[in-house]
Backbone bond lengths (Angstrom), bond angles and torsions (degrees), N, CA, C in turn:
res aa  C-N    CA-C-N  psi(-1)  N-CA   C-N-CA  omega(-1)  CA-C   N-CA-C  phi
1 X - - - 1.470 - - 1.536 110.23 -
2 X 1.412 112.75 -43.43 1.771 109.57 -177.80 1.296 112.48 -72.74
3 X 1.797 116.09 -21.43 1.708 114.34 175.75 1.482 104.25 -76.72
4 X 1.234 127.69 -5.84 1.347 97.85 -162.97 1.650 76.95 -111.56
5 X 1.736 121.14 -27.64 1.631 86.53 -167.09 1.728 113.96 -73.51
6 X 1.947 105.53 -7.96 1.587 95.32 179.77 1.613 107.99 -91.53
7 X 1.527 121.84 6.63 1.076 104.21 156.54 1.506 132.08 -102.63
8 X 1.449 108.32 19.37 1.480 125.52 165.92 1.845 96.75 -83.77
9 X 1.511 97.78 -53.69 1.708 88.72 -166.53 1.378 105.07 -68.07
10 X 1.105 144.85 -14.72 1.826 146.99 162.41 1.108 117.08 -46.11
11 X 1.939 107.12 -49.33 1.462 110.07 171.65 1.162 113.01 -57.71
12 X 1.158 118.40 -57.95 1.554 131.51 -172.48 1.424 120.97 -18.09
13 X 2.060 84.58 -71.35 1.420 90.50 177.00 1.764 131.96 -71.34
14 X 1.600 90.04 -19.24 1.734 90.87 173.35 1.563 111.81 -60.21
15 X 1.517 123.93 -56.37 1.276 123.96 162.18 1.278 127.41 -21.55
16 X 1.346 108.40 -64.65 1.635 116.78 -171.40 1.798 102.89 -60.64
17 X 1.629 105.84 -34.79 1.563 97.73 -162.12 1.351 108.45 -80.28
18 X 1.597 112.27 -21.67 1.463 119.28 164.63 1.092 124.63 -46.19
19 X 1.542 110.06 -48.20 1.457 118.79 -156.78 1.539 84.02 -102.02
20 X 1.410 150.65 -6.92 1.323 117.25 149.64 1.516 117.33 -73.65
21 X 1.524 131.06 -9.15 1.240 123.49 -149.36 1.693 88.25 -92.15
22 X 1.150 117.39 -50.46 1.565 128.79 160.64 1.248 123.45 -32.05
23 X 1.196 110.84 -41.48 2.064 129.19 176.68 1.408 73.44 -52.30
24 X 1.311 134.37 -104.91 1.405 172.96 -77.31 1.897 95.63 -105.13
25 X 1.572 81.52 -36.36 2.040 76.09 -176.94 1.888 101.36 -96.87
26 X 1.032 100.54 21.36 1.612 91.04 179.72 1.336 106.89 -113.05
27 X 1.205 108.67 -29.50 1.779 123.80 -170.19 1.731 103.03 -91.61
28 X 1.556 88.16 137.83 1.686 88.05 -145.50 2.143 82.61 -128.60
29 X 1.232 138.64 133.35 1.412 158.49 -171.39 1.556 84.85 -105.42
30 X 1.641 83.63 130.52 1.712 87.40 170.34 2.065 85.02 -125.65
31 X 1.445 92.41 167.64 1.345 119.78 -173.31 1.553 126.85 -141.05
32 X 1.378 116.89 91.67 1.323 116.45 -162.85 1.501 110.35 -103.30
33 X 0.756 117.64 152.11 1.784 142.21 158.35 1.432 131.24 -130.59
34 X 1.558 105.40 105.28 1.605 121.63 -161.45 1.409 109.62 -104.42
35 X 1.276 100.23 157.46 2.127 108.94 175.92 1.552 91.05 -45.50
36 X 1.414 110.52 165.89 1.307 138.19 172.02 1.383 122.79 -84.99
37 X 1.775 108.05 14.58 1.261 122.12 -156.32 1.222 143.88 51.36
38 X 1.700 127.21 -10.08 1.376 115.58 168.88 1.443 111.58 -54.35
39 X 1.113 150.65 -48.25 1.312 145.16 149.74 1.236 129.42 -17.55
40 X 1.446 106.66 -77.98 1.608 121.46 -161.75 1.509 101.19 -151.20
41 X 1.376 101.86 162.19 1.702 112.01 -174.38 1.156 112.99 -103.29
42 X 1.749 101.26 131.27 1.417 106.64 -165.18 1.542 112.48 -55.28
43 X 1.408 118.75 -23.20 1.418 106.01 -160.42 1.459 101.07 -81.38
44 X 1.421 128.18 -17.62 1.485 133.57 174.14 1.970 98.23 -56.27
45 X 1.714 109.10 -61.64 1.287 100.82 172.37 1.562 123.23 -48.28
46 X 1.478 105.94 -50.02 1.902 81.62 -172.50 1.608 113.20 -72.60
47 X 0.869 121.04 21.40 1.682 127.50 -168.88 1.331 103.29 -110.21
48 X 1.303 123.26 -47.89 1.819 141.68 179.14 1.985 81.78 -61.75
49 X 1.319 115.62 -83.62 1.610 126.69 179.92 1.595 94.65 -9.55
50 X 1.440 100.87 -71.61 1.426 93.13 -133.09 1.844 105.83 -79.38
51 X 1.216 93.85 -31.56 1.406 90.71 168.80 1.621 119.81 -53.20
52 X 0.784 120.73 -37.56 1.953 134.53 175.73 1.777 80.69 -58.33
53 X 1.204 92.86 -89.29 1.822 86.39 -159.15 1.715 118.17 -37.15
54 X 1.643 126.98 -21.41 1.262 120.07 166.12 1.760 112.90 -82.93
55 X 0.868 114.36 17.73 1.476 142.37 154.93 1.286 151.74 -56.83
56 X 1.432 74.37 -56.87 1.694 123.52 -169.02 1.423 109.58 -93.72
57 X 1.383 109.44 -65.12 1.847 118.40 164.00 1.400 124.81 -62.20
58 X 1.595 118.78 -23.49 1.284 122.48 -145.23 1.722 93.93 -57.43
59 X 1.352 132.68 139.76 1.534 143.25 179.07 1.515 111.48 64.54
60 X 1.275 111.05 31.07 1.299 106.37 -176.47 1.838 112.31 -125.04
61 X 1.207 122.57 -170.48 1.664 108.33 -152.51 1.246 91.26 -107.92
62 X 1.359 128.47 -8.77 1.511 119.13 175.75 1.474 101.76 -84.15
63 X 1.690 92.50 179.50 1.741 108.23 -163.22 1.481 101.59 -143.39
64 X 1.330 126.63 67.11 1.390 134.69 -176.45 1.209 119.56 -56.61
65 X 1.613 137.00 129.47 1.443 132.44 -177.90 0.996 93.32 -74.95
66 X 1.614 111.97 168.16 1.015 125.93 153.19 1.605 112.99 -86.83
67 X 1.450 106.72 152.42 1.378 139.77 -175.19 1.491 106.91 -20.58
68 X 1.869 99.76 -63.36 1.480 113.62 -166.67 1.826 97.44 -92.39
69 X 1.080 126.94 20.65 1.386 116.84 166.60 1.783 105.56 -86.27
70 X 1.720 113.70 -27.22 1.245 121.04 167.26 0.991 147.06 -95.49
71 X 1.553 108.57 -23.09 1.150 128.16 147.60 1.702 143.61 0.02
72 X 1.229 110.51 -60.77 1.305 150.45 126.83 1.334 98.80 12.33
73 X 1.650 104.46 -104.53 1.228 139.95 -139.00 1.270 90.04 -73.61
74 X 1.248 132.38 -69.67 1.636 149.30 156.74 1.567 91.46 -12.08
75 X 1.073 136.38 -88.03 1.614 121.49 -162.41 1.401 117.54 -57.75
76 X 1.373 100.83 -12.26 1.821 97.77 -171.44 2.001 100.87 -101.13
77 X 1.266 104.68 -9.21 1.585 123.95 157.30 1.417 122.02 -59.30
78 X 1.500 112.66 -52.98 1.137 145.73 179.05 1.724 88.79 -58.13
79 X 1.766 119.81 -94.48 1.024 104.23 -174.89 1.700 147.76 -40.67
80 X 1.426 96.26 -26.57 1.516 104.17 -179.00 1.739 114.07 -89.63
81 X 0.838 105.70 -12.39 1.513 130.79 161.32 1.900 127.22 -82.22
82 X 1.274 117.04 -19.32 1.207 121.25 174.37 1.254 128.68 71.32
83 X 1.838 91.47 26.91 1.288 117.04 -157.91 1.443 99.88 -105.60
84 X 1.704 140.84 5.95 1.466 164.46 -151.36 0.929 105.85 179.06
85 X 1.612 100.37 128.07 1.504 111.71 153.00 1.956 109.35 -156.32
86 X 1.331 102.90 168.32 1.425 98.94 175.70 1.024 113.59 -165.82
87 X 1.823 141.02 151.92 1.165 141.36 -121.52 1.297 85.23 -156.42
88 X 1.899 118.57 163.94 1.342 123.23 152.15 0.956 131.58 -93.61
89 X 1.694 149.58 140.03 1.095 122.80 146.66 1.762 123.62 -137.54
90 X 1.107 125.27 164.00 0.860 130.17 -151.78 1.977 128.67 -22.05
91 X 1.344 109.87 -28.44 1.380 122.37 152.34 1.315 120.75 -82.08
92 X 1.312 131.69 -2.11 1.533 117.42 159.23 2.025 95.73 146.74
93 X 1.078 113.08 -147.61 1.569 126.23 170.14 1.253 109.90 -90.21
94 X 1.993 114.77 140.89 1.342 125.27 159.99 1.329 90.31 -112.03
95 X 1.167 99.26 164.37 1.840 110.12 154.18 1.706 101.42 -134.15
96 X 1.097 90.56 -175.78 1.435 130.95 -160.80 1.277 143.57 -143.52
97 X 1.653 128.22 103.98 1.456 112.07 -162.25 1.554 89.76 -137.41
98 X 1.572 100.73 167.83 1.125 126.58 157.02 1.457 127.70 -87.72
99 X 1.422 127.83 103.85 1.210 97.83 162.35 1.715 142.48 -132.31
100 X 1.532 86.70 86.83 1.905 115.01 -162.55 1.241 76.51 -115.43
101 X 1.749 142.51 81.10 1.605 129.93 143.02 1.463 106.05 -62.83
102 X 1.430 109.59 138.11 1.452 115.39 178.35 1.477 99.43 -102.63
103 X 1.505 110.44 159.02 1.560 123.04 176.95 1.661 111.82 -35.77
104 X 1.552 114.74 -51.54 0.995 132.28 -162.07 1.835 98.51 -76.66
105 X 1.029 111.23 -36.34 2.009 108.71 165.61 1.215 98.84 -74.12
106 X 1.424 144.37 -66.32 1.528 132.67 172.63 1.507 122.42 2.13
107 X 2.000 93.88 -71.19 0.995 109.72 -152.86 1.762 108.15 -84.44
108 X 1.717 113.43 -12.35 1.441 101.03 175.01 1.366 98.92 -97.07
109 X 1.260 134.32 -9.44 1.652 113.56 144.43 1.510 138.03 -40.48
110 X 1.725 88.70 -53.62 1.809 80.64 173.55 1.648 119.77 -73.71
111 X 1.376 115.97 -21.73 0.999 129.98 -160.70 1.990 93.51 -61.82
112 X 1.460 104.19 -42.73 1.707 123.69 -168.01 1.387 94.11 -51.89
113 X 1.576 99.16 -59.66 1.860 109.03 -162.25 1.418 101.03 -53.90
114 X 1.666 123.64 -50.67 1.657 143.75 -159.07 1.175 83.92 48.45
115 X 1.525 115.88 79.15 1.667 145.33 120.31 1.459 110.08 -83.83
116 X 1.140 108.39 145.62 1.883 109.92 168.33 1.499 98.94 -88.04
117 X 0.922 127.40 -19.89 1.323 115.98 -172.21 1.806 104.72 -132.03
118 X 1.469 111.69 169.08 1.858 118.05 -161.71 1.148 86.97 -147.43
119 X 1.690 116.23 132.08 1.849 104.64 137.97 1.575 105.34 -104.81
120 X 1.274 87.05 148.55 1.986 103.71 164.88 1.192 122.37 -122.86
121 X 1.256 98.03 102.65 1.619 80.48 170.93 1.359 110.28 -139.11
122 X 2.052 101.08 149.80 1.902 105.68 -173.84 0.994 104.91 -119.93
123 X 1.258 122.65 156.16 1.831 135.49 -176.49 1.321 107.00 -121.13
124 X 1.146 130.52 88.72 1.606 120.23 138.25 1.282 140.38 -44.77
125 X 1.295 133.98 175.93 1.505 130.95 178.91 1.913 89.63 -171.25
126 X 1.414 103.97 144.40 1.494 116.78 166.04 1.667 101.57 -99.28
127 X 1.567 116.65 169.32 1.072 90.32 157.52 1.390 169.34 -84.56
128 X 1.037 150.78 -110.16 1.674 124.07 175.38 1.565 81.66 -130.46
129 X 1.451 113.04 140.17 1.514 141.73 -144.73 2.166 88.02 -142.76
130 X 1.181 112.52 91.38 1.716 139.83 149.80 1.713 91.26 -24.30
131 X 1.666 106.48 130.18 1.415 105.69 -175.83 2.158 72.09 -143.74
132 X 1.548 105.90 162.04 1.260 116.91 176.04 1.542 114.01 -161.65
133 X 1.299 149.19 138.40 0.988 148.14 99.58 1.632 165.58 -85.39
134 X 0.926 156.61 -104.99 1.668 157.02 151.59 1.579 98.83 -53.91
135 X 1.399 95.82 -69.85 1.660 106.63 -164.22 1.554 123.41 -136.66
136 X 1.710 107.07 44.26 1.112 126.82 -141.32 1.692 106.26 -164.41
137 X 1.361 117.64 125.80 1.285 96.38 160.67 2.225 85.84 -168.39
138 X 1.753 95.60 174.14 1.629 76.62 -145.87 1.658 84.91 -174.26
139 X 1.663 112.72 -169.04 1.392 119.71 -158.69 1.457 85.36 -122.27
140 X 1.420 107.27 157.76 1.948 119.82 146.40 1.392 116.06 -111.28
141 X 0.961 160.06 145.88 1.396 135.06 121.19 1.487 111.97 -113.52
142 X 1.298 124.96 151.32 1.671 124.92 149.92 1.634 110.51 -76.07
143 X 1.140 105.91 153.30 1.716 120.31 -159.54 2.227 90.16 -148.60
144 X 1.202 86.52 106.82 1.682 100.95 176.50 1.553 104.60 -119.03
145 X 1.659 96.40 123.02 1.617 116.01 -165.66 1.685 99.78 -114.85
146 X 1.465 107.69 110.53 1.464 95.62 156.81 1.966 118.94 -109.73
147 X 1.436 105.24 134.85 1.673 114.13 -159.66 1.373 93.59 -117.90
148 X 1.191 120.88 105.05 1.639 118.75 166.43 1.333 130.94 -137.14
149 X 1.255 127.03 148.42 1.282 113.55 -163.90 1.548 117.21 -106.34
150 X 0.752 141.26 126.62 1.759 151.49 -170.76 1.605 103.54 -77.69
151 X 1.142 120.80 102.53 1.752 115.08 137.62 1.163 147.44 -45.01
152 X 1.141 137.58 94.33 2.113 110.22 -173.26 1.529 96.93 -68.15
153 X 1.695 118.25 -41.40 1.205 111.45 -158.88 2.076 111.35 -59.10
154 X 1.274 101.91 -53.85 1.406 143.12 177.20 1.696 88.30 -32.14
155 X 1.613 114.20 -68.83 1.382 132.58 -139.77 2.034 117.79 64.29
156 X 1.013 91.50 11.47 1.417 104.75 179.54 1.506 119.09 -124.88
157 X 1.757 118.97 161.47 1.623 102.35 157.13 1.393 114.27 -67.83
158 X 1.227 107.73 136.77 1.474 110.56 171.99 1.474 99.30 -94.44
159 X 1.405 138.22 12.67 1.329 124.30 -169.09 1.423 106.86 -176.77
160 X 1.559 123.63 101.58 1.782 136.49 -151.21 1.522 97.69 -109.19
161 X 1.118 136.30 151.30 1.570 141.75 151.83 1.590 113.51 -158.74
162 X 1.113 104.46 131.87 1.556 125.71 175.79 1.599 122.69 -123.49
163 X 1.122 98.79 116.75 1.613 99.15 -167.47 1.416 92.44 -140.81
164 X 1.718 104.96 127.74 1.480 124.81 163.07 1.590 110.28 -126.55
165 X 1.643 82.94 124.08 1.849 92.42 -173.40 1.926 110.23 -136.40
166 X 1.053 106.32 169.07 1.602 89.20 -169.73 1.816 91.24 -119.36
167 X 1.540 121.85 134.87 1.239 115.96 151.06 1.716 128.56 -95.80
168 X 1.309 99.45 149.58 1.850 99.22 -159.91 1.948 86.60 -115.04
169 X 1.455 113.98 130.53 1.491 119.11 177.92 1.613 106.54 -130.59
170 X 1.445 112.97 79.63 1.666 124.65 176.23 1.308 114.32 -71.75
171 X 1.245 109.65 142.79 1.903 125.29 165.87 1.522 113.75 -126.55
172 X 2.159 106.88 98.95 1.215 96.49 151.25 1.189 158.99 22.66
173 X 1.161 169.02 28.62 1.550 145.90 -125.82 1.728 90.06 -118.23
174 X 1.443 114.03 125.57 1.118 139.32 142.15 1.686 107.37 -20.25
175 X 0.712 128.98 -36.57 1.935 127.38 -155.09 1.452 79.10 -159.23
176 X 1.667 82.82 151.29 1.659 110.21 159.66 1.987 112.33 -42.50
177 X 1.229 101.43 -60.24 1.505 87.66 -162.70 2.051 102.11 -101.09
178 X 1.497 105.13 64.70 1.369 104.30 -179.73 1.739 88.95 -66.62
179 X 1.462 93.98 -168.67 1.894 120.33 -179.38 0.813 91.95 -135.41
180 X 1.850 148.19 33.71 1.755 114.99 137.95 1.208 102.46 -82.85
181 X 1.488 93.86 167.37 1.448 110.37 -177.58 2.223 108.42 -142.56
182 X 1.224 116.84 49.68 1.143 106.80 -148.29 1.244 136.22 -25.90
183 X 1.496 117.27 -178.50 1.309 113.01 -178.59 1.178 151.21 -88.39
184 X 1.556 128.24 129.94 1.361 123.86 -178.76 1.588 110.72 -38.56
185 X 1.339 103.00 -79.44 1.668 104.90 -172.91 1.577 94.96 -45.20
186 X 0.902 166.86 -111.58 1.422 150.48 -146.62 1.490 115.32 -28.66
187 X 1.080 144.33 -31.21 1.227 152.81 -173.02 1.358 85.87 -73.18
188 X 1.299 123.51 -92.95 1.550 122.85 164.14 0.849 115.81 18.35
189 X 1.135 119.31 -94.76 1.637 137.81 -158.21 1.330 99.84 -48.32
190 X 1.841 105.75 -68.05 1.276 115.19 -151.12 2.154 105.07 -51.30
191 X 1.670 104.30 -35.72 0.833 91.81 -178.17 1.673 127.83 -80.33
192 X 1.550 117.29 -2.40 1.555 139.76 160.16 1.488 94.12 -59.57
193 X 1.078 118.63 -77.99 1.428 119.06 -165.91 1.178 115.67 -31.81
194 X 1.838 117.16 -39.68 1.865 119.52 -158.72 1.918 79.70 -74.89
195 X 1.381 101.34 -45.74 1.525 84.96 -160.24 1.446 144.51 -42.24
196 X 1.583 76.56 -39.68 1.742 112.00 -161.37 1.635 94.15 -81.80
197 X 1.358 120.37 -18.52 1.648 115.23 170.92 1.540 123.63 -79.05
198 X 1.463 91.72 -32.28 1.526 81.42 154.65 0.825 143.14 -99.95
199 X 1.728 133.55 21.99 0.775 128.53 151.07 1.640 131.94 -117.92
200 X 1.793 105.16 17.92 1.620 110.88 105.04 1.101 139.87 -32.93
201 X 1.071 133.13 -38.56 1.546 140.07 -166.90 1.670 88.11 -64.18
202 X 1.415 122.43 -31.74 1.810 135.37 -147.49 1.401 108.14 -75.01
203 X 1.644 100.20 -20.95 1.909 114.09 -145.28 1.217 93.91 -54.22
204 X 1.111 140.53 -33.48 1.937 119.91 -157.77 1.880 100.95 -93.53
205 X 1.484 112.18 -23.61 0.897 126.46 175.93 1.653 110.85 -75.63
206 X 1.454 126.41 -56.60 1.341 108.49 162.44 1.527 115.79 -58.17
207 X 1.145 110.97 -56.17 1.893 106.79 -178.12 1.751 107.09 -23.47
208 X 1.664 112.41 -50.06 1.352 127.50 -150.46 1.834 87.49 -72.64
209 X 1.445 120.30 -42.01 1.552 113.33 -164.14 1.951 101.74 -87.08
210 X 0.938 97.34 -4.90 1.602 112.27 -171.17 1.861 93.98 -77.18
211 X 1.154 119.45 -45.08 2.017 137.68 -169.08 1.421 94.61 -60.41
């Protein structure tokens, strides 16, 4: 009678530890790094981000956080790492980050979350480059996206993308010599958006390095 009831509770626990180990490989930590805002506003970036990544997963077996569920942890990474900092000056607080994460910061991120799998992804921007014509004049910028996916098992990305694209944000002018000048944060985006579509194009291909 006691062998069979401790080999009910054996099952038990093998089950349960299964089906947490499964929780754990489905749920996926994402990791962003945004312009510094002279450009564009970060909250426009994690919004462009995150929509792509519900995109990206939509019908699929993973369970991607959201941005600001990690967020968090990532800045307090940053600080204990010497990877942030920020100073006062006479108009109020700047800060300051690094953002060169090395494999080896990657990987004790995911390690924190204990996700099997990470996204990272960083956004650059150059600065905004004056565009004009007849009845027209407006912003450029290039916008360089790197999207990669982290392994725990791997210890590597199992899945790299680099995309540099430029967004163009024009304003009309009524007359030759109107005063718009369009917008940076639109330039931004528009050029997040080209990126982040192609690498949609990736989804069955990340899904496949994600297994």
């Amino acid at each position: 009678m006691l062998k069979k009831v401790f080999s009910t509770l054996c099952m038990a626990v093998m089950i349960l530890f299964a089906a947490n180990s499964q929780a754990n490989a489905n749920e996926v930590s994402v990791v962003l790094d945004t312009p510094a805002g002279w450009f564009s506003e970060p909250e426009t970036v994690y919004k462009t981000v995150q929509e792509s990544l519900d995109k990206i997963f939509k019908g699929s077996s993973f369970n991607v956080k959201s941005v600001s569920e990690c967020d968090a942890y990532v800045q307090i990474y940053r600080e204990e790492n010497n990877l942030a900092g920020s100073y006062d000056n006479s108009y109020g607080s700047d800060a300051a980050r690094d953002l060169t994460f090395k494999k080896e910061d990657i990987a004790r991120m995911c390690n924190h979350f204990g996700d099997d799998n990470l996204v990272y992804i960083r956004v650059m921007t150059t600065g905004a480059r004056s565009t004009s014509g007849v009845f027209t004049s407006g912003q450029k910028i290039n916008v360089v996206l790197d999207f990669r996916i982290w392994s725990r098992a791997k210890g590597d990305f199992s899945y790299m993308a680099r995309k540099t694209t430029t967004g163009k944000s024009n304003t009309v002018n009524i007359t030759a010599f109107g005063s718009g000048s369009g917008s940076a944060e639109h330039a931004v985006e528009k050029g997040l958006k080209k990126g982040l579509q192609e690498v949609e194009k990736d989804r069955s291909k990340i899904l496949a390095a994600m297994e």
